[in-house]
FIPAVEX-922125 format. One record per atom (N, C-alpha, C): residue number from 0; residue in three letters; x, y, z. Coordinates in steps of 0.1 Angstrom, whole numbers, always signed. Example, Ala and Ser with C-alpha at 12.3 -4.5 7.8 and 13.67 -1.06 7.14 Angstrom:
BEGIN
{site 0 "ala" {+132 -57 +78}},
{site 0 "ala" {+123 -45 +78}},
{site 0 "ala" {+132 -33 +78}},
{site 1 "ser" {+128 -22 +71}},
{site 1 "ser" {+137 -11 +71}},
{site 1 "ser" {+129 +0 +79}},
% end
This chain:
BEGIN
{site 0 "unk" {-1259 +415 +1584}},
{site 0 "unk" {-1260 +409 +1571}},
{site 0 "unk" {-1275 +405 +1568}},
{site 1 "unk" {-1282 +405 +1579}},
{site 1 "unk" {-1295 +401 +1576}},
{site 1 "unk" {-1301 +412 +1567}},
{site 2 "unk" {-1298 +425 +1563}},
{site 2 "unk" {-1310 +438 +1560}},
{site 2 "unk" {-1305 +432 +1546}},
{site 3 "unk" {-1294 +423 +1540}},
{site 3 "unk" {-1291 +424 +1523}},
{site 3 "unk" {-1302 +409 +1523}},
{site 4 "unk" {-1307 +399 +1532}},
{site 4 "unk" {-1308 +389 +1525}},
{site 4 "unk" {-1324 +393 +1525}},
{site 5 "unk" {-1330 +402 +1530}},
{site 5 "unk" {-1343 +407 +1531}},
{site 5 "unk" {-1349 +416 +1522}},
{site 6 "unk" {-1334 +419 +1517}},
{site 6 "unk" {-1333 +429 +1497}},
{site 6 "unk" {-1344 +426 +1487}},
{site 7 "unk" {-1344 +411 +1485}},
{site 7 "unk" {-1350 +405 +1472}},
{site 7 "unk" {-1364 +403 +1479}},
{site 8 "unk" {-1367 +399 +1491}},
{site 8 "unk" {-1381 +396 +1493}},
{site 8 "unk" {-1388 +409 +1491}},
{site 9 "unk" {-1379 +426 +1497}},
{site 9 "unk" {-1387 +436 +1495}},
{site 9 "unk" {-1385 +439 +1482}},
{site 10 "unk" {-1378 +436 +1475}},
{site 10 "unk" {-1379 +440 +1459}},
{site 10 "unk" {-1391 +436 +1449}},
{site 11 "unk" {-1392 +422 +1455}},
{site 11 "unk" {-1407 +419 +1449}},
{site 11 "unk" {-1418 +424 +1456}},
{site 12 "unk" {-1416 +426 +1469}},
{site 12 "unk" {-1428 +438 +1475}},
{site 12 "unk" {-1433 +447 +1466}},
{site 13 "unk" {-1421 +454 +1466}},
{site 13 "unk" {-1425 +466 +1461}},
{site 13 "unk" {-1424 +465 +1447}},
{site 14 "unk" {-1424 +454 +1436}},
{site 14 "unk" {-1428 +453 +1423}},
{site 14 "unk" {-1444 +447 +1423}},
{site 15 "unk" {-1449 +442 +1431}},
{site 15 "unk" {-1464 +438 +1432}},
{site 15 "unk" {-1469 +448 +1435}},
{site 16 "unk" {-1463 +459 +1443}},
{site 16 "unk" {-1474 +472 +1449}},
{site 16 "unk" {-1477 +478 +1435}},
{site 17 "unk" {-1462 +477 +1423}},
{site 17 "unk" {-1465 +488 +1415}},
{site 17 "unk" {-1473 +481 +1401}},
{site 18 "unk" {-1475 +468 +1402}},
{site 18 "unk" {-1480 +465 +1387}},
{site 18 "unk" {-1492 +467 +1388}},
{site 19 "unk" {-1500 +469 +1374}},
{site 19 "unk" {-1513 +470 +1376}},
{site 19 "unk" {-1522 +460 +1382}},
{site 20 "unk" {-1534 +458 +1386}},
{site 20 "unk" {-1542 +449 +1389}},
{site 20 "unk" {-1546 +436 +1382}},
{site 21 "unk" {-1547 +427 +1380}},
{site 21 "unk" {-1553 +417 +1373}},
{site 21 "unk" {-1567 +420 +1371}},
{site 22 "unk" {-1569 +424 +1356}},
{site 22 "unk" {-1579 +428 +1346}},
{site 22 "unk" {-1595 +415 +1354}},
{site 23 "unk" {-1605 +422 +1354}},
{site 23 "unk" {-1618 +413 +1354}},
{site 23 "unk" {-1621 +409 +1345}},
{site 24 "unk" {-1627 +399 +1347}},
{site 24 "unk" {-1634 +389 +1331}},
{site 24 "unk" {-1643 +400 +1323}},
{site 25 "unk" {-1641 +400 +1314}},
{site 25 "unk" {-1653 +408 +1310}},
{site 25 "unk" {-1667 +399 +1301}},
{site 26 "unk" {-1677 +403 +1303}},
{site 26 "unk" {-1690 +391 +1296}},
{site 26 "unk" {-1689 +396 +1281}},
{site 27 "unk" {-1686 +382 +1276}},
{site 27 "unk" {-1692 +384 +1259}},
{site 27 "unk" {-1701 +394 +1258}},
{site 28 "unk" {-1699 +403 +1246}},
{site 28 "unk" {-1708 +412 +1245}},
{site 28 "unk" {-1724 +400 +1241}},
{site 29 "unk" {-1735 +405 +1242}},
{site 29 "unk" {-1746 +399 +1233}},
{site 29 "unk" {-1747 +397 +1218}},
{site 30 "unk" {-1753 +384 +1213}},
{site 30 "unk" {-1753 +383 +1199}},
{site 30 "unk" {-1761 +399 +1195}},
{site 31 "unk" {-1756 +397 +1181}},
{site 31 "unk" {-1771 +409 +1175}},
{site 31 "unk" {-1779 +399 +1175}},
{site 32 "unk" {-1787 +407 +1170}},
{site 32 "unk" {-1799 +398 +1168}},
{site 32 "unk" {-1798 +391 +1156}},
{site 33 "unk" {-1803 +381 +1153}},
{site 33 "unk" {-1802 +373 +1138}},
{site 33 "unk" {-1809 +382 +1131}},
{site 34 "unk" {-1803 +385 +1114}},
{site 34 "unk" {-1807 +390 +1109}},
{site 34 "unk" {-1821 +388 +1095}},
{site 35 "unk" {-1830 +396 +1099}},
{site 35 "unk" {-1838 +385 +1089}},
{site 35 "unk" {-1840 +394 +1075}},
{site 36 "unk" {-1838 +385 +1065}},
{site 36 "unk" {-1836 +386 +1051}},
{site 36 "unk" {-1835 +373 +1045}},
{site 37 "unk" {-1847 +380 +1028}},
{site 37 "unk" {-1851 +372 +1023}},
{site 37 "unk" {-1843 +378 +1008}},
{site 38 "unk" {-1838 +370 +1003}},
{site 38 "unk" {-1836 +373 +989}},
{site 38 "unk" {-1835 +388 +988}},
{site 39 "unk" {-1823 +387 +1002}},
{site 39 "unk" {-1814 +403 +1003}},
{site 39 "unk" {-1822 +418 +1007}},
{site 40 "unk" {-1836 +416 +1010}},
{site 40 "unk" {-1840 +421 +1017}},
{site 40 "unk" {-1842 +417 +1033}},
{site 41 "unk" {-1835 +432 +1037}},
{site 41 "unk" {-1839 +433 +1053}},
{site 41 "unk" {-1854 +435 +1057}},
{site 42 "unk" {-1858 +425 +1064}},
{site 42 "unk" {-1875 +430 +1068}},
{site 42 "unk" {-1876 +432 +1080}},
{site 43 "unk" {-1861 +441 +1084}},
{site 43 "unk" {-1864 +446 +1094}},
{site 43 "unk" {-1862 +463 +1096}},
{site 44 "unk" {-1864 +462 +1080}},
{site 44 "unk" {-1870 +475 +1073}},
{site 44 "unk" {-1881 +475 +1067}},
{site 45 "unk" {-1888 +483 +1065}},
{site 45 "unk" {-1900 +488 +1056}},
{site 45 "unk" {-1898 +478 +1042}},
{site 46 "unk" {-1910 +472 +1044}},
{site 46 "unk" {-1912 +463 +1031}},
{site 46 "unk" {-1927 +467 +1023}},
{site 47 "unk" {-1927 +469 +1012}},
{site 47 "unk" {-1940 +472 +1005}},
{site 47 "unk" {-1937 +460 +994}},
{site 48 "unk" {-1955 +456 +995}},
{site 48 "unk" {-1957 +450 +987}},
{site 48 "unk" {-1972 +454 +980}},
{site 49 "unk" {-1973 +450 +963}},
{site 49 "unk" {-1978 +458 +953}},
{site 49 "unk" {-1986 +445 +946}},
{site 50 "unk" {-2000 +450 +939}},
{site 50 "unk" {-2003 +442 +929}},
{site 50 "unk" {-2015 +445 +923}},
{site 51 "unk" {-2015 +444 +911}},
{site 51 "unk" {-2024 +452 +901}},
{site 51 "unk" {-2041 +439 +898}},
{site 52 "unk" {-2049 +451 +895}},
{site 52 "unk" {-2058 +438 +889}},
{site 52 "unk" {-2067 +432 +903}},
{site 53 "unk" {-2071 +433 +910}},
{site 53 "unk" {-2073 +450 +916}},
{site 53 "unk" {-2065 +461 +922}},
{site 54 "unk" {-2053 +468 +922}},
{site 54 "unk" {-2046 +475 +927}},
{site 54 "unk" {-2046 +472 +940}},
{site 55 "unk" {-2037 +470 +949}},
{site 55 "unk" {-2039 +467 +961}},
{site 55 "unk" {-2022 +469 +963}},
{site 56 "unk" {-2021 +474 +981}},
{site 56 "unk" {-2007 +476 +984}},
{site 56 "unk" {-2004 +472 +1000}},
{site 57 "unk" {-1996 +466 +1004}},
{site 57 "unk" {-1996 +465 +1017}},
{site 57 "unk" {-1979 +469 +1020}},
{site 58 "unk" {-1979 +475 +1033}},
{site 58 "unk" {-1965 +481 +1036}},
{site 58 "unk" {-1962 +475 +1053}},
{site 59 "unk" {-1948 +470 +1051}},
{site 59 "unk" {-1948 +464 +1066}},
{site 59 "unk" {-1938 +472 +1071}},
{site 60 "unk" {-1942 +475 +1080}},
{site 60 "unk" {-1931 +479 +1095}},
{site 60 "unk" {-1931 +478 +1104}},
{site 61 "unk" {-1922 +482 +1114}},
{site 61 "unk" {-1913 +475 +1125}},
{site 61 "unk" {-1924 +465 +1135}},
{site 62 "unk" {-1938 +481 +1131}},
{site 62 "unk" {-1949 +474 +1142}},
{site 62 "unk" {-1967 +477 +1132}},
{site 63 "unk" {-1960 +478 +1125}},
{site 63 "unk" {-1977 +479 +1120}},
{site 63 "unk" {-1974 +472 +1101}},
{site 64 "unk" {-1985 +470 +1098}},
{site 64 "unk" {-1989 +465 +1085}},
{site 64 "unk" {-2004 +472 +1081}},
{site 65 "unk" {-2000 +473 +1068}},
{site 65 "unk" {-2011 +487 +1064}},
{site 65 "unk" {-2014 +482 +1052}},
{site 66 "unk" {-2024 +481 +1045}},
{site 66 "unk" {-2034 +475 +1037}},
{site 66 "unk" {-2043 +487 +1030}},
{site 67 "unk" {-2037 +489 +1017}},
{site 67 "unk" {-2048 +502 +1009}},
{site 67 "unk" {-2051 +493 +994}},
{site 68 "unk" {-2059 +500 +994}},
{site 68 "unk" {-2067 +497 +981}},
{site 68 "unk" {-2076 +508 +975}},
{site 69 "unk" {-2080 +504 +962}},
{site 69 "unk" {-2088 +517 +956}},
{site 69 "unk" {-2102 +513 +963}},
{site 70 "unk" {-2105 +506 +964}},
{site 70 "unk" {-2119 +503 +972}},
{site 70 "unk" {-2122 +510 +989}},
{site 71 "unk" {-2110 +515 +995}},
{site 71 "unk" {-2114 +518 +1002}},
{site 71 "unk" {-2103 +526 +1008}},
{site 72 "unk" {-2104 +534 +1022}},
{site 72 "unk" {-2092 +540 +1033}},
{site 72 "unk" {-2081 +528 +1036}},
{site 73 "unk" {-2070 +532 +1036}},
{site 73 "unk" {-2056 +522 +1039}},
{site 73 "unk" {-2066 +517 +1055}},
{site 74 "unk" {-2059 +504 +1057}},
{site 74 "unk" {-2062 +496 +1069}},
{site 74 "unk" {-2049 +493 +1076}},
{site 75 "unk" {-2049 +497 +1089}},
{site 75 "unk" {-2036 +490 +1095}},
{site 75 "unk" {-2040 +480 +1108}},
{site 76 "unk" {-2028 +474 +1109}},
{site 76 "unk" {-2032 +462 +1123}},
{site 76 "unk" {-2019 +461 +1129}},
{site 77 "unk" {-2013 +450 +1138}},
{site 77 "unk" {-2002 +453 +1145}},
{site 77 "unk" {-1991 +441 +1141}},
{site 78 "unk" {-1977 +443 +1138}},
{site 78 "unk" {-1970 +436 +1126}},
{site 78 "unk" {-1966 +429 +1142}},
{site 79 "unk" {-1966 +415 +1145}},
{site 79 "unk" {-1956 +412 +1156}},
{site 79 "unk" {-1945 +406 +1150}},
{site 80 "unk" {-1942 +404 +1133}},
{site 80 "unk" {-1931 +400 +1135}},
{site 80 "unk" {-1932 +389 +1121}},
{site 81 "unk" {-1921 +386 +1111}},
{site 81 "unk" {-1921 +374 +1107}},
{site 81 "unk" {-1918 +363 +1110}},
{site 82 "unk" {-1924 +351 +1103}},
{site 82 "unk" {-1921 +335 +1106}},
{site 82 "unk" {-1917 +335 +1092}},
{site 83 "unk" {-1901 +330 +1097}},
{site 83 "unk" {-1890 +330 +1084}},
{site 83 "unk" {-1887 +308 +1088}},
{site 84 "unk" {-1892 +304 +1074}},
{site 84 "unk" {-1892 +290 +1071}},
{site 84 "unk" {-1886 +291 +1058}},
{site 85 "unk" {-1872 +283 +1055}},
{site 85 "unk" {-1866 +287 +1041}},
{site 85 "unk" {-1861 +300 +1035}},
{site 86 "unk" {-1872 +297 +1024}},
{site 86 "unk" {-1873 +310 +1017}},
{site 86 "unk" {-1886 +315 +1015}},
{site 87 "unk" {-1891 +317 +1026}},
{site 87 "unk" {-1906 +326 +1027}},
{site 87 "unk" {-1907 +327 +1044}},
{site 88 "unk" {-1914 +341 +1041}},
{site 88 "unk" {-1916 +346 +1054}},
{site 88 "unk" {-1931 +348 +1052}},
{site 89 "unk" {-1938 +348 +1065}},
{site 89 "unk" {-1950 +349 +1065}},
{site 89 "unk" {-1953 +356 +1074}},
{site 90 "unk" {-1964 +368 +1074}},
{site 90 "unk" {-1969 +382 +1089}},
{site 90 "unk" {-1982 +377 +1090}},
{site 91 "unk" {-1987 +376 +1103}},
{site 91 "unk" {-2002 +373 +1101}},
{site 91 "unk" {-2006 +379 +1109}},
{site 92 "unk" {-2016 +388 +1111}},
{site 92 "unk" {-2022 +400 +1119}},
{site 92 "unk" {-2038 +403 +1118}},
{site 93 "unk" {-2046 +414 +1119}},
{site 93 "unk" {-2059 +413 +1126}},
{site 93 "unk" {-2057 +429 +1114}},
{site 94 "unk" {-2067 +432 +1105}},
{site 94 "unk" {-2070 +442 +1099}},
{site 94 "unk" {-2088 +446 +1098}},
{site 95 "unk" {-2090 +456 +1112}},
{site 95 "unk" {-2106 +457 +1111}},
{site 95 "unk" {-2109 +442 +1121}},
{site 96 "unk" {-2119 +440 +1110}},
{site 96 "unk" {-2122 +426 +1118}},
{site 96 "unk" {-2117 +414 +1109}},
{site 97 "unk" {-2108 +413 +1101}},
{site 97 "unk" {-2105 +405 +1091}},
{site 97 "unk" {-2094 +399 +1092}},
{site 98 "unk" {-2092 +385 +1093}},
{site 98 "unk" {-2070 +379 +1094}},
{site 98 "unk" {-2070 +386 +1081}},
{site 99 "unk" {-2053 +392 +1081}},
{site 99 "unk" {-2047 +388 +1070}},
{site 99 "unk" {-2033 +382 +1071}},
{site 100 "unk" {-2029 +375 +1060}},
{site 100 "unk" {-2015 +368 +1062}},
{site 100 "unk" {-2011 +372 +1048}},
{site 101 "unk" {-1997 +377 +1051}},
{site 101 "unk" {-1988 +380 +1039}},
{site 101 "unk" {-1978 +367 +1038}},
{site 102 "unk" {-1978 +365 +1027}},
{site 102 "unk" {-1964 +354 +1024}},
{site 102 "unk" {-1956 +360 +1017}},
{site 103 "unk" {-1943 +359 +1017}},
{site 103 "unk" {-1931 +366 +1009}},
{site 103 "unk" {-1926 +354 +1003}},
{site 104 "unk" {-1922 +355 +993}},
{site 104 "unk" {-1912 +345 +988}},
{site 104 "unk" {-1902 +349 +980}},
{site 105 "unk" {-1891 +343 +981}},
{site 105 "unk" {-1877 +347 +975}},
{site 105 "unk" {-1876 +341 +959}},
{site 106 "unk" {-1886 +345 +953}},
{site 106 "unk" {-1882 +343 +937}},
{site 106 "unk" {-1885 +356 +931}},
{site 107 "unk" {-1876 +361 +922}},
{site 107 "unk" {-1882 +373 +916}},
{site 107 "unk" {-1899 +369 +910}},
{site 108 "unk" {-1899 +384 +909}},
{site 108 "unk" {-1914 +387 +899}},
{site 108 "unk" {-1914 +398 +893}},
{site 109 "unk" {-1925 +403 +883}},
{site 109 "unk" {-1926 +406 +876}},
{site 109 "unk" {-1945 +412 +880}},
{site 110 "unk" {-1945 +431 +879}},
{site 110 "unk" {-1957 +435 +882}},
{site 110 "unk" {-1968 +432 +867}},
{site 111 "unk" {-1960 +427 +857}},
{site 111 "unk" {-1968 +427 +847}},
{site 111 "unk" {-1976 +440 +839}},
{site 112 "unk" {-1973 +452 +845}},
{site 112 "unk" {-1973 +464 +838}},
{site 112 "unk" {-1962 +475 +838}},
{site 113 "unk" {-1950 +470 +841}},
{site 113 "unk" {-1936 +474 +841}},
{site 113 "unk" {-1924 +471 +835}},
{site 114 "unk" {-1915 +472 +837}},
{site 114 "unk" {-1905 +470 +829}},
{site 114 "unk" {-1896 +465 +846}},
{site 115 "unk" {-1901 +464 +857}},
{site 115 "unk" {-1899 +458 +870}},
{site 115 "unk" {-1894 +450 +870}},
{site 116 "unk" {-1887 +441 +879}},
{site 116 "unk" {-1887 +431 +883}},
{site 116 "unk" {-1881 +433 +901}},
{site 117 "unk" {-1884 +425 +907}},
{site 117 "unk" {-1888 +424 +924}},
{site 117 "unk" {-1881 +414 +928}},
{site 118 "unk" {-1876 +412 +942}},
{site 118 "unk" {-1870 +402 +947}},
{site 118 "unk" {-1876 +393 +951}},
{site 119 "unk" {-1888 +399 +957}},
{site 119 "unk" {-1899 +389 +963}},
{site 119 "unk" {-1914 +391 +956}},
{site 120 "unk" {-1920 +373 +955}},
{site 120 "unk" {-1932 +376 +951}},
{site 120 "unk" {-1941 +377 +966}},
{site 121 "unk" {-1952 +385 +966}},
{site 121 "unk" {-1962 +383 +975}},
{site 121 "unk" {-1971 +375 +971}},
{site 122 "unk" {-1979 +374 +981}},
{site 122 "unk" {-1994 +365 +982}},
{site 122 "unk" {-1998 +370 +993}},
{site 123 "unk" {-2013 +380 +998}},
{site 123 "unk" {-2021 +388 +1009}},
{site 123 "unk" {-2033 +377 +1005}},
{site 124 "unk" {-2037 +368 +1021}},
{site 124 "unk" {-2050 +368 +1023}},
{site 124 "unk" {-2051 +375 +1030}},
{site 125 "unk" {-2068 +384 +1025}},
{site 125 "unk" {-2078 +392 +1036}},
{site 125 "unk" {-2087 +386 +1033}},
{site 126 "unk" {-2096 +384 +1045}},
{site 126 "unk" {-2103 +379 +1049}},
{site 126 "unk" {-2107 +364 +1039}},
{site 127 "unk" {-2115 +362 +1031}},
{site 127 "unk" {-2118 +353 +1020}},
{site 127 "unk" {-2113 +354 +1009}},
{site 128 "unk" {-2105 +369 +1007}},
{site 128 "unk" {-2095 +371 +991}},
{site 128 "unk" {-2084 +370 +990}},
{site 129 "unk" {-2075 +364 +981}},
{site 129 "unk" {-2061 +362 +976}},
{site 129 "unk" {-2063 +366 +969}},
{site 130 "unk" {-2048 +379 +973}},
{site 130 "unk" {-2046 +384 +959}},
{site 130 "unk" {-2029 +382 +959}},
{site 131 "unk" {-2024 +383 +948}},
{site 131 "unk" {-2006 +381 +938}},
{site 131 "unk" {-2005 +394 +936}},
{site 132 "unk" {-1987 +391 +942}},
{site 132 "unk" {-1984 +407 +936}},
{site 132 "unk" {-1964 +404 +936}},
{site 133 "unk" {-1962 +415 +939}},
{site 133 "unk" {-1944 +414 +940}},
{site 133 "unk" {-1941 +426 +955}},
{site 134 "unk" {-1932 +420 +961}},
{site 134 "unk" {-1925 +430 +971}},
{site 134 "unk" {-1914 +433 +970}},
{site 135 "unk" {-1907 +444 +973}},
{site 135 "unk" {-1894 +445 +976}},
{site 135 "unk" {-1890 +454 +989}},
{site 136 "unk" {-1880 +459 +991}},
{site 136 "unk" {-1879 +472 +1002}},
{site 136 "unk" {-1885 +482 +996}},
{site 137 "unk" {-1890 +488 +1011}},
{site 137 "unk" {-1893 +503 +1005}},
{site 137 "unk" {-1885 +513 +999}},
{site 138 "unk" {-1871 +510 +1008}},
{site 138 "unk" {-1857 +521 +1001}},
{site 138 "unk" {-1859 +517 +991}},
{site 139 "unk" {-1860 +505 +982}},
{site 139 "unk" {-1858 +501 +968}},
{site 139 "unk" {-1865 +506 +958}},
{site 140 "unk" {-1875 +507 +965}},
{site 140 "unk" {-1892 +507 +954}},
{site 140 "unk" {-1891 +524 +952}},
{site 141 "unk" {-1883 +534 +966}},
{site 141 "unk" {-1881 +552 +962}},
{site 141 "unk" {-1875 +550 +955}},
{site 142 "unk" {-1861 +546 +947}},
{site 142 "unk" {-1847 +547 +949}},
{site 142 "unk" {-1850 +541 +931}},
{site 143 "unk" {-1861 +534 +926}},
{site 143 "unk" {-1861 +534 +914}},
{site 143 "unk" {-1874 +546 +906}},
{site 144 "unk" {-1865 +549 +897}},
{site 144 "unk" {-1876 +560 +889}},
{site 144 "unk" {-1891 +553 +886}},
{site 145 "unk" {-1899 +556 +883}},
{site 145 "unk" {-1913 +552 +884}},
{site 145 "unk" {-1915 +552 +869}},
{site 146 "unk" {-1924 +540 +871}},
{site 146 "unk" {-1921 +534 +854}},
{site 146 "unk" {-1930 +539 +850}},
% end
């Protein structure tokens, strides 16, 4: 009689041999990254910014910032990145031998020789000059017919 009362202890034997394993923790995947955007622009796309009176344009990407004008060859320096406070972001970088700092701000604008309007206004110091203008994305600024 002893082989029947030894039945149930091998039955659960041999139901632990056949279940699967107990799964491993798995680690939270990583955050993304926070995403940065100003008045629904991603600036962690191509951002151009524009402004007339003297013509002047600066284009930001992932790793560079580029500075043209009619006065002279486009200028570039090395973008490390925005400082996003509110609603303005700010790049400040090394062009030639000159700082410049862009400020973005989240109010529309207006180029004043368009029929335009922009998500963001700019402000570029170089070196001792401020100049006003408007930014938006770059996809945005292709993606509208040219006034």
């Amino acid at each position: 009689m002893r082989p029947i009362a030894a039945a149930p202890f091998i039955a659960v034997l041999a139901l632990a041999a056949c279940s699967e394993p107990a799964s491993q923790p798995t680690s939270a995947p990583a955050p993304a990254p926070a995403a940065a955007t100003l008045a629904g622009v991603d600036l962690n796309q191509p951002v151009r910014a524009l402004g007339t009176e003297p013509f002047w344009g600066v284009e930001i990407t992932a790793s560079a910032i580029t500075y043209t004008s009619i006065e002279g060859p486009p200028q570039t320096g090395t973008n490390s990145g925005p400082t996003l406070q509110g609603t303005t972001a700010t790049y400040a970088s090394t062009i030639g031998d000159q700082p410049i700092e862009i400020t973005l701000i989240a109010t529309e604008c207006s180029d004043g020789m368009s029929d335009r309007t922009y998500p963001l206004t700019a402000m570029v110091k170089l070196g001792g000059e401020t100049l006003n203008g408007c930014a938006a994305s770059k996809a945005a600024l292709e993606a509208q017919p040219p006034a």
